[in-house]
C-alpha positions in Angstrom: 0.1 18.9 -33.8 -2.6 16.4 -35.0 -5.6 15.7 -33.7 -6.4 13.3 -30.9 -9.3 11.6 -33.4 -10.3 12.2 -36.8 -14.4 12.8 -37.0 -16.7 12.6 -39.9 -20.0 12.7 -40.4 -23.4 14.0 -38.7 -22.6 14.7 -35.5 -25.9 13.8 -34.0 -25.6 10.6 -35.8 -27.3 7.3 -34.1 -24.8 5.3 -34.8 -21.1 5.8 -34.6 -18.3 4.0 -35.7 -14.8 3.9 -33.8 -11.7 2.6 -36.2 -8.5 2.1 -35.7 -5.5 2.0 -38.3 -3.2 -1.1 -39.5 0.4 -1.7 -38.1 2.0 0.7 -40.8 0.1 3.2 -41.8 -1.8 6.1 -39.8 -5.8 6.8 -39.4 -4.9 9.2 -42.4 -3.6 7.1 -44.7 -5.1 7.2 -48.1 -6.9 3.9 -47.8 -8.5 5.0 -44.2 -9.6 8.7 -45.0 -11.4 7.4 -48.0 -13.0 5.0 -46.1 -14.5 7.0 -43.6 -15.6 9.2 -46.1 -17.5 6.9 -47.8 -19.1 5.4 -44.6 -19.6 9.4 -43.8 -21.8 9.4 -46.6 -24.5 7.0 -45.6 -25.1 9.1 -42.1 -22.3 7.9 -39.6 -20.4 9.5 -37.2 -17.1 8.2 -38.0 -14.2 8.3 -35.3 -10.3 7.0 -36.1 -7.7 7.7 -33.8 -4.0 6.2 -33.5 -2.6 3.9 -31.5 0.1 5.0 -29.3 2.7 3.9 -30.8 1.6 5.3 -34.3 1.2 8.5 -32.3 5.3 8.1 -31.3 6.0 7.8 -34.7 4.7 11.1 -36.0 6.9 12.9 -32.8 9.9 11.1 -32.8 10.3 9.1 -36.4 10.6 6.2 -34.0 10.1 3.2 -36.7 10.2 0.5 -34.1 7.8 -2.5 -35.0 4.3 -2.1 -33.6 3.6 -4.2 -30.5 1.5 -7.7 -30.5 -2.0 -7.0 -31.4 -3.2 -8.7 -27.8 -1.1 -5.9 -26.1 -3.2 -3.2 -27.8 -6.4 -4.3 -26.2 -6.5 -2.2 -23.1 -5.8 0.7 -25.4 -8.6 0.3 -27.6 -11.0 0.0 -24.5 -9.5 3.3 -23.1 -10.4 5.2 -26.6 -14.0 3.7 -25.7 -14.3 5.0 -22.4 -12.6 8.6 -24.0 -15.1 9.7 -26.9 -17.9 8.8 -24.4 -21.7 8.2 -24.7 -22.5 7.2 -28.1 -26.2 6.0 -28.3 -24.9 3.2 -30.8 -21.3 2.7 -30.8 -19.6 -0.3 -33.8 -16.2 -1.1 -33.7 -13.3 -2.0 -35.6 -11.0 -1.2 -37.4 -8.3 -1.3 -40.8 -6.3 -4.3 -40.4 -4.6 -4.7 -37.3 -7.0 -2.1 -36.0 -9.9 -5.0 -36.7 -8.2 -7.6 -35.1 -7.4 -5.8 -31.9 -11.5 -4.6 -32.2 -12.6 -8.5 -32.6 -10.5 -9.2 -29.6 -12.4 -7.1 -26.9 -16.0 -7.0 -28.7 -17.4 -9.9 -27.0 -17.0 -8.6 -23.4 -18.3 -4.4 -24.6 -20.8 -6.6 -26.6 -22.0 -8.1 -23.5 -21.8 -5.4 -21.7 -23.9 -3.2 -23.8 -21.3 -1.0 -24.5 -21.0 -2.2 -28.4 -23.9 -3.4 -31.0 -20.8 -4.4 -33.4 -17.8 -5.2 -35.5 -17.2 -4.1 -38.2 -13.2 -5.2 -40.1 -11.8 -3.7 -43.0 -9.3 -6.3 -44.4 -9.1 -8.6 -41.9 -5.6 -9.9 -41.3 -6.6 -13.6 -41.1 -2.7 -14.3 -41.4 0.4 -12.7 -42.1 1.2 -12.7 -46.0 2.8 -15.5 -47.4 2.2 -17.7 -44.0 -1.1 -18.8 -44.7 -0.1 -21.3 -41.8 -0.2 -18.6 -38.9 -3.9 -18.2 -38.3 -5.4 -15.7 -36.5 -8.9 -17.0 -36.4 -9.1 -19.2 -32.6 -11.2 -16.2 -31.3 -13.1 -16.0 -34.0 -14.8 -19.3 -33.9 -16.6 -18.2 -30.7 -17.6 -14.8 -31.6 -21.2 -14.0 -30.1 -20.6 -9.9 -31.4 -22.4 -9.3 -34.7 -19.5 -8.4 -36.8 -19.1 -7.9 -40.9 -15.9 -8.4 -42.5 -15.0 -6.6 -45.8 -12.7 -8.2 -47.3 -11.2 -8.1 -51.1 -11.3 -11.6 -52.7 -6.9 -11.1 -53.6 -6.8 -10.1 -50.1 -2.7 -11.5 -49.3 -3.7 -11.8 -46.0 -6.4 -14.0 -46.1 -8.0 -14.7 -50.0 -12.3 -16.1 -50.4 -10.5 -19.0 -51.5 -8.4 -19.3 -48.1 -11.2 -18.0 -46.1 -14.1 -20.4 -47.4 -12.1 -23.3 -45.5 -12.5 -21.2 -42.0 -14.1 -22.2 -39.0 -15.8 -18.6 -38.4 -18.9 -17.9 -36.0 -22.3 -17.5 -37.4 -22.2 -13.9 -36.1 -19.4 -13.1 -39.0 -20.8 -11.8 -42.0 -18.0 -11.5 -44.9 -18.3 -8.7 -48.0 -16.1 -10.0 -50.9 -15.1 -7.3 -53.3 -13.8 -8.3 -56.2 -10.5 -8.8 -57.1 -9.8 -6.1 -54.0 -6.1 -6.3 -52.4 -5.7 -5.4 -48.8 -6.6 -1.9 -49.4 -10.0 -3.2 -51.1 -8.6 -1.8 -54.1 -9.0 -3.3 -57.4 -7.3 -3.7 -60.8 -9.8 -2.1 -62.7 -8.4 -3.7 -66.4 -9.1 -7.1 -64.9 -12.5 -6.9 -62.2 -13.6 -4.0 -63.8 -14.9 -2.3 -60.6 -12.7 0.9 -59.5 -12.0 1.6 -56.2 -14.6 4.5 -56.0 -17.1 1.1 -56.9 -15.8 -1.1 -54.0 -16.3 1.7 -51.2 -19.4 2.6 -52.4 -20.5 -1.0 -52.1 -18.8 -1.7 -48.7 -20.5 1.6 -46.9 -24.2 0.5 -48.7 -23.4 -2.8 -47.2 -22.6 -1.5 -43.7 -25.3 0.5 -43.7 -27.7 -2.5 -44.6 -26.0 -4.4 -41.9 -25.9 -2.2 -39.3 -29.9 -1.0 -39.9 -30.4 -4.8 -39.3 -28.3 -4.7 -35.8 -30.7 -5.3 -32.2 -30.0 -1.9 -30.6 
């Protein structure tokens, strides 16, 4: 049976990070655990769990698409209320897991129930339709948020992403010729993927030092 959530690091951690998966792949996908490990290893608590219907896959094989990213919001706030007091509590996410985070940050952030966002591979569009963006909220963001984001990202590349309107509150981490995953081709950027989550968990834990608790 798995587990409800996924937890790394100290336990008596200040500061705990909540993410969520992508549409496809589960909060123990290869790209997620090694993530959390590596944000583990500067001193956070780190907590993934699964969306529902992730959850529904793993039971009943059910491949149905997952739902709009706006019906996810009252899901993610549940999962808030459920691991309960955290004395610092960021959010986010992989993927579609980010962009359901960004989506209810503002009102947790003004509530004091979040000190910020943090995305890994933001899904700025859907591949190949760098038309369809998924940015309007983003404009207005008042949450503290950091991005990390490779610069080949397909779903949204530094040169795509430099033309933006983005809030001031968005800070961006471009690794190197990272895909979606952050992972690199280590012939061509010369960084390994090892390299890029090393630098992305310094970089959070810089960022989030700097956070107004």
């Amino acid at each position: 049976m798995q587990e409800r959530f996924l937890i790394q690091g100290p336990s008596d951690s200040v500061v705990t990070i909540l993410l969520a998966h992508g549409a496809g792949a589960p909060m123990d996908s290869v790209s997620m655990t090694a993530a959390a490990g590596a944000l583990a290893s500067k001193g956070f608590r780190v907590v993934r769990f699964e969306f529902g219907y992730m959850g529904a896959r793993r039971t009943s094989g059910d491949r149905k698409p997952p739902p709009k990213a706006e019906i996810l919001n009252p899901e993610y706030r549940a999962v808030i209320d459920e691991i309960g007091n955290t004395e610092v509590l960021i959010i986010g996410g992989k993927s579609m897991g980010g962009r359901v985070a960004s989506m209810v940050a503002d009102d947790l952030h003004a509530q004091g129930k979040v000190a910020g966002l943090l995305c890994l591979g933001y899904p700025f569009h859907p591949p190949g339709k760098p038309d369809q963006l998924r940015t309007q909220h983003l404009k207005a963001l008042k949450t503290p948020a950091l991005i990390c984001q490779g610069t080949r990202d397909e779903f949204g590349t530094r040169e795509e992403v430099s033309d933006y309107q983005l809030s001031d509150s968005i800070e961006i981490l471009w690794l190197e010729d990272g895909d979606h995953d952050l992972k690199p081709r280590k012939t061509i950027s010369g960084f390994s993927t090892a390299d890029h989550l090393a630098k992305m968990a310094e970089t959070v834990r810089a960022w989030a030092d700097r956070l107004t608790f």
